[in-house]
Each structure stands twice: as structure tokens, then as C-alpha cells.
C-alpha positions in Angstrom: 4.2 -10.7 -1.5 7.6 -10.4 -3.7 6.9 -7.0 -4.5 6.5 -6.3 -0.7 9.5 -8.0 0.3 11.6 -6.1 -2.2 10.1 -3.1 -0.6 11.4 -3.8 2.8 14.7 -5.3 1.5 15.0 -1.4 -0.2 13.7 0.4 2.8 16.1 -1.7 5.2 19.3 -0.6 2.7 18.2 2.7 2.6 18.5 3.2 6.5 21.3 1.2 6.8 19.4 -2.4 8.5 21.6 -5.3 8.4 19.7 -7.6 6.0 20.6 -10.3 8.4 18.0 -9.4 10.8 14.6 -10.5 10.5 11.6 -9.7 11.0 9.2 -12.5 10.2 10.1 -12.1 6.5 11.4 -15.3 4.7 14.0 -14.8 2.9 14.4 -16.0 -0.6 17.5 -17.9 -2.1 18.5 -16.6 -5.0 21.6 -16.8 -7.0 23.4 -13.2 -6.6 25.3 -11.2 -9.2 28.6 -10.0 -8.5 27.7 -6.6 -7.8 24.7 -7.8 -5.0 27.8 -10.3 -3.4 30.4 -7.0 -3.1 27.5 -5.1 -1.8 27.2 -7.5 0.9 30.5 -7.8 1.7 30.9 -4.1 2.0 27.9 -3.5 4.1 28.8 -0.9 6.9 26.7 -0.2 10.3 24.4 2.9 11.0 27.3 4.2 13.2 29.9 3.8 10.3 27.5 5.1 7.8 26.8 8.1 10.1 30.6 8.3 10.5 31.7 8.2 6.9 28.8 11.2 6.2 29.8 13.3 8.6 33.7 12.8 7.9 32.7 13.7 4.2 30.7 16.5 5.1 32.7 18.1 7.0 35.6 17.7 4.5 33.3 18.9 1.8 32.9 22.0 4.4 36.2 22.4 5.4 37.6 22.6 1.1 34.2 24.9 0.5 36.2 27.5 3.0 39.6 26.7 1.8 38.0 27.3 -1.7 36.8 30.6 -0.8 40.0 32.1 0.4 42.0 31.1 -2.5 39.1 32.7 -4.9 41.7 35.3 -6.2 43.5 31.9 -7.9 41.3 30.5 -10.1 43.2 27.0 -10.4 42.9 26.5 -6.6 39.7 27.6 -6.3 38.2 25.4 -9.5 40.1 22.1 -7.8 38.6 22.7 -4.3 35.4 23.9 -5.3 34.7 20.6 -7.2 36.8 18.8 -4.8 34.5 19.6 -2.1 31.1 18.9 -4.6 32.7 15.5 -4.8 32.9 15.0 -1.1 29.4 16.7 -0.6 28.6 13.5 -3.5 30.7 11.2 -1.4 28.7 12.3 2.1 25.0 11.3 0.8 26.6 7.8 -0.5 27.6 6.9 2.8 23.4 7.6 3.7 21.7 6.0 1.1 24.5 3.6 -0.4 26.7 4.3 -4.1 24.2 2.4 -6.0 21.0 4.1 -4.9 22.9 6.8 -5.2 23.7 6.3 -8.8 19.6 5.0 -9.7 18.7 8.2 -7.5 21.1 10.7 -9.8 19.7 8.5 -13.1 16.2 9.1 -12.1 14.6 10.9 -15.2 13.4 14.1 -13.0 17.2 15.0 -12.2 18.8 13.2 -15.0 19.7 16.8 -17.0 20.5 18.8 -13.3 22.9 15.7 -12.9 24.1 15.5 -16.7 24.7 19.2 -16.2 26.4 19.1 -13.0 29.0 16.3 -13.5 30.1 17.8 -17.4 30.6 21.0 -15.6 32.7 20.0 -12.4 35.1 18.3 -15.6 34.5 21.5 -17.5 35.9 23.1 -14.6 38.7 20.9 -13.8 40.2 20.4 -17.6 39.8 24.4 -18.0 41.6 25.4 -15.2 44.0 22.8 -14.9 45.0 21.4 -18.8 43.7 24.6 -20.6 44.3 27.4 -17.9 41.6 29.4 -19.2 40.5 30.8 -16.6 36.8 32.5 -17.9 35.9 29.0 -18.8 36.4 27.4 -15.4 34.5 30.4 -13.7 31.9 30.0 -16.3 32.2 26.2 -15.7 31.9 27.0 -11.8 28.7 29.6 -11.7 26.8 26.3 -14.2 28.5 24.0 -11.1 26.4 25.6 -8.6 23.0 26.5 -10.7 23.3 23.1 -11.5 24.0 21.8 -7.6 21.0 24.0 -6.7 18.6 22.6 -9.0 19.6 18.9 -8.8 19.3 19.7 -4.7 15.7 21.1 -5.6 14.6 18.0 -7.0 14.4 16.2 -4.3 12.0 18.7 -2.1 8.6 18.2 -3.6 7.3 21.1 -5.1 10.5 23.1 -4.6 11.4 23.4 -8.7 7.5 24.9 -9.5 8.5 27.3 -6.3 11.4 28.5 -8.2 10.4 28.4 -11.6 7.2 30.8 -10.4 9.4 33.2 -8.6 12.0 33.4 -11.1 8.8 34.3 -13.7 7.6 36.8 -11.0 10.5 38.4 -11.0 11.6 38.7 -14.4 7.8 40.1 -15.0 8.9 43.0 -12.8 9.5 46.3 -13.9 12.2 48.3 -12.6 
């Protein structure tokens, strides 16, 4: 019955259910860390959740463009490229909550895609802004975005076998 209640305690964080509402479910006193009080205290409604993702997304967006049109400066374009992978990171913690976002980004399947990805958005940042080297932080950049795709992959079931297949296929080729 514990296990079950957990479950439901999960699935209602996940969608963004007030844990004050119940169901029929007892709930259980227990003495809470500091991390399970802030996370109470800091609880926001579906609407603000929905509000906060779609703010972040659409400032992700909106510094993907911007990135794009200063592609000619590599400086600019390696701070608002990984500027807007940060908000696009920022968006899905206003869904799912920072610290399922966090166990979800630990989870052994997309630990390396997420090791990968966050060492490379600083690559990209120290090299264009402290080093200025420029081939670095477009090097840094192009392992940014294989690494976005495949952590992104990970969560579609199936979807990294589809790729690994077709990238076999393809390099089986002849030309």
C-alpha cells in the first residue's frame, strides 16, 4: 500500500496536482527533509507551471533565432546557443519539477548523453568566451547538439535502436 501511495504522490507531482487534495488516500506524517519542505513551499499551479514552460520555451526559441543571425560571430552565437539549451532545460523543469528533472537527467540510460551535453555547453562557453578559440567552441557546439539529439532520443522508446540501425544502414552504403 506504501509503495502505491508513493506512486500516486509521484504521478500527482509529475502533473502538477496539489498534494493537498485527496482522494481517499491517507496521508502519512512523516518528518520532512529540508529539501521536501522548500519543495512544498515552492509548489506552483498547472496554470503557472504551463506559464513558466511556455515563457521558457519561447525564450529558448526566440535566442535559437537570435543565435542564428549572429552565426558569422562565434562568441554571440556560442552564448545564445547554450543560452537558449539552458532555457529549453529550464522549460521541461517547469513540467515535470527541477528534481525529477535532475533524477530524470541521472537516469543511467541518458547519464553519458547528459554528461556529454552539459561538459560541452561549458566547453562552449569557456572557449569562446575566456579562450576565444573559436574552432573549439564550434567543435564544442556541433557535440552540443549531437548530444541534445541523443539525450532527446532517449526518452522516445525505441527511438536510439531506430537511429543506431539507420546510421549502420547508411554507412553500409556504397556510393
Amino acid at each position: 500500500m506504501d509503495r502505491i501511495n508513493g506512486a500516486i504522490g509521484q504521478f500527482r507531482q509529475l502533473v502538477g496536482v496539489d498534494s493537498g487534495d485527496d482522494f481517499g488516500l491517507e496521508e502519512q506524517d512523516q518528518d520532512l527533509s529540508f529539501m521536501d519542505e522548500f519543495n512544498q513551499s515552492c509548489t506552483l499551479s498547472r496554470k503557472q507551471r504551463l506559464y513558466g514552460f511556455a515563457a521558457c520555451l519561447l525564450l529558448g526559441l526566440f535566442f535559437s533565432l537570435l543565435s542564428m543571425l549572429v552565426f558569422l560571430h562565434p562568441v554571440k552565437f556560442a552564448v545564445t546557443f547554450t543560452f537558449a539549451n539552458l532555457l529549453y532545460l529550464g522549460s521541461t523543469c517547469f513540467l515535470i519539477g527541477p528534481m525529477q528533472q535532475l533524477k530524470m537527467m541521472l537516469d543511467p540510460v541518458r547519464l553519458i548523453a547528459t554528461i556529454v551535453y552539459l561538459c560541452s555547453m561549458v566547453l562552449a562557453l569557456v572557449s569562446a568566451l575566456y579562450l576565444r578559440f573559436l574552432l573549439l567552441a564550434f567543435v564544442a557546439i556541433v557535440i552540443e547538439v549531437l548530444a541534445l539529439i541523443w539525450y532527446s532520443l532517449s526518452y522516445i522508446p525505441f527511438a536510439r535502436a531506430g537511429v543506431k540501425r539507420l546510421v549502420s544502414r547508411c554507412m553500409e552504403m556504397e556510393i
